[in-house]
N, C-alpha and C positions, 0 to 999 in steps of 0.2 A: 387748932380751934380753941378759943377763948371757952371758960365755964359758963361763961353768958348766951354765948352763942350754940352752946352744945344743949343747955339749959331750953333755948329757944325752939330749937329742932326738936328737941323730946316733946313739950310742947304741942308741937306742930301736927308729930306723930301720933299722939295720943288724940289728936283731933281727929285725926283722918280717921284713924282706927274703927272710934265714933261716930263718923259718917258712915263708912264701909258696913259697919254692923246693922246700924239704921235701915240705909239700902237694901241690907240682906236679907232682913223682914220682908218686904213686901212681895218676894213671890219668889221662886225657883231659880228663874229668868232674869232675873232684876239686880244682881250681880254683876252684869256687863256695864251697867251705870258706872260701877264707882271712879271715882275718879286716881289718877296717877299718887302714890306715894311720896312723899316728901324728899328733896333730891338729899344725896351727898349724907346717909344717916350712917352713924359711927356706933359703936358697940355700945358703950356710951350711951349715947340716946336711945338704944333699942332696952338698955338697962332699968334706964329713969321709967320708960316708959310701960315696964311691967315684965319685959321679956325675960323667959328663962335663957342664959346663956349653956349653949348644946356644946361645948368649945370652943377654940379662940374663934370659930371663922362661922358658925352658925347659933344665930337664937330663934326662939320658937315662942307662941302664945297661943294659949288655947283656951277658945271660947266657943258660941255659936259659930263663930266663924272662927279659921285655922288659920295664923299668918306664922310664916317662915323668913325668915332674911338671913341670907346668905353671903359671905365675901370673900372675894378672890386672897391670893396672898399677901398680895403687897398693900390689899385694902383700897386698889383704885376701881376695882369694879362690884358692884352689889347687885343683888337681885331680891325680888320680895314675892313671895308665892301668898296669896289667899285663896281661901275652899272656905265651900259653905256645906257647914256638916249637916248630916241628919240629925231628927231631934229624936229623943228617948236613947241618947250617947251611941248607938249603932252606927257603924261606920257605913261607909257611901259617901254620892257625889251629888252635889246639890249646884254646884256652879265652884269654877277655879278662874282665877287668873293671876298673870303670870308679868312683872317689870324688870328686863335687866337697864342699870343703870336710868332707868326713871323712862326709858319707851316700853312699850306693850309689846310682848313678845304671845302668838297661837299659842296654846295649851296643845300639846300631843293627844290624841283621841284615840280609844280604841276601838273593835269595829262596829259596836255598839253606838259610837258614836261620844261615849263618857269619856273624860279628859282623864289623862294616865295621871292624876294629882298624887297617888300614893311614889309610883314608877318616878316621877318626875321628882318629887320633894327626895326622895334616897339619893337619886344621881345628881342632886343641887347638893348633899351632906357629901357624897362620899369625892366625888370628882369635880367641883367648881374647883375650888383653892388648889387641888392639885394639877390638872389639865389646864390652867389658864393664870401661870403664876404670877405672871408680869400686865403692865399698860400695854402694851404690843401682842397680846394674846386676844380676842375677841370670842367672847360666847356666844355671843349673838348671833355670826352665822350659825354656830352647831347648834343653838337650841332651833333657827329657822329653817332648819335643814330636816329637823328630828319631827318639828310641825308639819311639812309638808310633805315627808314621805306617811304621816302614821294620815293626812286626810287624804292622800294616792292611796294607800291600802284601801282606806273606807270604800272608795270610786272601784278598785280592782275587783275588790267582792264582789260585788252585783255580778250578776249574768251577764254576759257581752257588753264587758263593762269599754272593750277598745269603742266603741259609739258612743262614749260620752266623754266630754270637755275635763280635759286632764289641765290643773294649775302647775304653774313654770315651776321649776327650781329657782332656788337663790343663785341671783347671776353670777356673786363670787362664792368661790368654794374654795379650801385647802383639805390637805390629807389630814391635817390636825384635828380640822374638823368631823372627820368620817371618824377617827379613833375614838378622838372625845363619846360619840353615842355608837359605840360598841359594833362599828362594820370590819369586817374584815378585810386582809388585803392576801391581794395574788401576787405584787411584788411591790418594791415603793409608789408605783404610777397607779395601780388600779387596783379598786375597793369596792366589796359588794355586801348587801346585806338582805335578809329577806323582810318585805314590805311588813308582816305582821304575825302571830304567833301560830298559823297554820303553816305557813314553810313552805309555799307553793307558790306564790308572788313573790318577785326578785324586782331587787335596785344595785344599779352599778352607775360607779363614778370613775370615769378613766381620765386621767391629767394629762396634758402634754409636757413634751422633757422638760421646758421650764417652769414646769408647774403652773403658768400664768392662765392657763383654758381649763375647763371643764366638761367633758359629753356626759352628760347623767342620763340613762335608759333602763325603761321599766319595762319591766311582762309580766302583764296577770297568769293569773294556773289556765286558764283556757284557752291562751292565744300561741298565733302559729309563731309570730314576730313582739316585735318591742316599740316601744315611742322611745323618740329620742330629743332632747334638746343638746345645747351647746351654748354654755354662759349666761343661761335661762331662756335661751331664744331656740322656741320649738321647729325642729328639721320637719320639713315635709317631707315623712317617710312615706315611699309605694304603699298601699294597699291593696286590698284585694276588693270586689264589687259589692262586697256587706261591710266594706268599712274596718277588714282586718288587718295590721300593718304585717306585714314581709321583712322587715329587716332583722338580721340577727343582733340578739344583744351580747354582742362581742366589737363592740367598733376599736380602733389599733390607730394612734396618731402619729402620722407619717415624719413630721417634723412641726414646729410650732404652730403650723397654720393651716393644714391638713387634717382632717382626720374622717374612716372610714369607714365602713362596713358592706359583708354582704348582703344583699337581697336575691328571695325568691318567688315565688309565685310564678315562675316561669313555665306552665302547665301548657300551652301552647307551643313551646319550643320542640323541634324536629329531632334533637337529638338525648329529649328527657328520657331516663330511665324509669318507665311505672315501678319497674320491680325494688326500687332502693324505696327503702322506707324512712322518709323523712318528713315534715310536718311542712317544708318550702320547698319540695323537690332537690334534686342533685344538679341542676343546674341552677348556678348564680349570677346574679349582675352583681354592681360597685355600686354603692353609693358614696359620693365622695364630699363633703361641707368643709367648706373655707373659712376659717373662722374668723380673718381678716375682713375679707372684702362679703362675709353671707351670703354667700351665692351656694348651690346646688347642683352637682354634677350627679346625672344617674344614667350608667352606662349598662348596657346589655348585651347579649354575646349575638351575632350575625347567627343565621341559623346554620351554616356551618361548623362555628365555632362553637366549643364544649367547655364552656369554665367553669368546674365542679368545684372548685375552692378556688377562684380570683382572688389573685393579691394586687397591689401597687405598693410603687415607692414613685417619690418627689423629685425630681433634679432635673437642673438648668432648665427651669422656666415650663417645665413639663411636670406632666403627670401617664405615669405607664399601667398598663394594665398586664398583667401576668394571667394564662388561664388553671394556674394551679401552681403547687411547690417546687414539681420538678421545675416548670417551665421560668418560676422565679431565680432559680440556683443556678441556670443555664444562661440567665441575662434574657430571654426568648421571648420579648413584649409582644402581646397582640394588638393592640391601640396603645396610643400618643395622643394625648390632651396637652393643648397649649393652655396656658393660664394666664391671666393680667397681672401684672405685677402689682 
């Protein structure tokens, strides 16, 4: 970039800056106005334009309003955080928002409902440039990944919160992206984190072997079961008649286009045990979603049969049902499901 042109961007910047602050006056709320950041801005410009540089890869300005800009390694990706501070220098959250690479990306919220702008601006310093080193690294699902579970928490709080209208996940996901905001993993393929700083709502992300699918499944603290999607397309899990979902959140993907879980609520069955204490009974069904063709398989045990841990596997054109461990290790299927190719 030409001095002319770098000249011009700063410019630009310093204009916007001046709008955004403007905006930020007129009320609390009034923040969500401002308009997108100036694309393509270089250190350089963030310079001319009054920025403190915080090191190679973040600068910082501090006014009524707080703007941060942030850049990946190789300097092809940027992000720009502004907060509108409280006034008498007291910290707090007066309105945040949030651009990587020049689109508007959700603020993380906490259950209060205030944007984690403090949370968020450390993990922009300490982890952008490192977790996203190259053009082929994308922030953007993991910062839309980190939005949408911190406003599932907000929804999970409330009281019988499985009755109300849960938002999708982001349809594509990687495991790069669960590391990047600090979930855990059970082995390469599956990662979980809890929903928010009470540690009693959970999120899990299970992969298929080739990584290319995603089943993302929540449980708030007072549910017997989980909601599930698959690629951001929500599974219609069993419920119970007040609207509580039945499935466990443990679902296991059989092969790239498969993938399972059990369900209980089987209160009704003839051969349930009262005496086992568990939150969906000891008797389970399958629930089985195809993530090719979206369709919905939900199998039940005849009331002879006793599937206290149901498993399945995929093969030739089928789908098997096992009614526990032994009976899977023994080959000993209880049902056969044909499937469309």
């Amino acid at each position: 970039m030409s001095d002319a042109q770098g000249s011009a961007q700063a410019v630009l910047l310093k204009g916007w800056m001046a709008t955004v602050r403007q905006i930020a006056t007129r009320s609390a709320h009034a923040i969500v106005q401002c308009p997108a950041p100036p694309a393509r801005l270089t250190r350089d410009d963030c310079a001319a334009a009054g920025f403190r540089m915080l090191g190679p890869m973040c600068a910082c300005y501090h006014s009524d309003v707080f703007f941060q800009v942030n850049f990946s390694a190789d300097f092809v990706h940027r992000t720009m955080l502004i907060e509108r501070r409280r006034r008498w220098g007291r910290a707090g959250w007066h309105g945040a928002l949030l651009w990587i690479d020049g689109e508007p990306v959700p603020v993380p919220v906490d259950l209060n409902g205030h944007p984690q702008s403090a949370t968020l601006s450390r993990w922009l310093n300490h982890r952008f440039a490192t977790d996203f080193p190259t053009a082929e690294d994308n922030p953007l699902r993991a910062l839309l990944l980190w939005a949408w579970q911190s406003e599932v928490a907000l929804i999970a709080d409330e009281q019988r919160s499985f009755t109300r209208d849960f938002p999708a996940p982001p349809r594509l996901l990687t495991c790069e992206d669960c590391e990047a905001i600090g979930y855990e993993f059970h082995d390469e393929r599956s990662a979980w984190n809890f929903l928010d700083g009470t540690a009693r709502s959970t999120v899990r992300v299970d992969f298929s072997p080739d990584l290319r699918h995603a089943a993302v499944s929540v449980m708030g603290a007072d549910w017997c079961g989980a909601l599930l999607w698959v690629d951001g397309e929500p599974v219609p899990v069993p419920r119970t008649r007040d609207g509580e979902p039945v499935c466990e959140q443990y679902p296991a993907w059989l092969d790239n286009r498969f993938v399972y879980a059990q369900i209980g609520g089987l209160w009704d069955h003839p051969l349930l045990d009262p005496s086992k204490i568990n939150l969906l009974g000891n008797i389970r069904g399958i629930l089985v979603w195809d993530a090719v063709k979206r369709m919905l398989h939900v199998e039940r045990p005849e009331p002879a049969q006793a599937w206290t841990s149901p498993l399945a596997d995929a093969q030739d054109g089928s789908l098997r049902i096992y009614a526990n461990g032994e009976a899977f290790r023994q080959r000993r299927h209880d049902r056969v499901l044909s499937v469309p190719d």
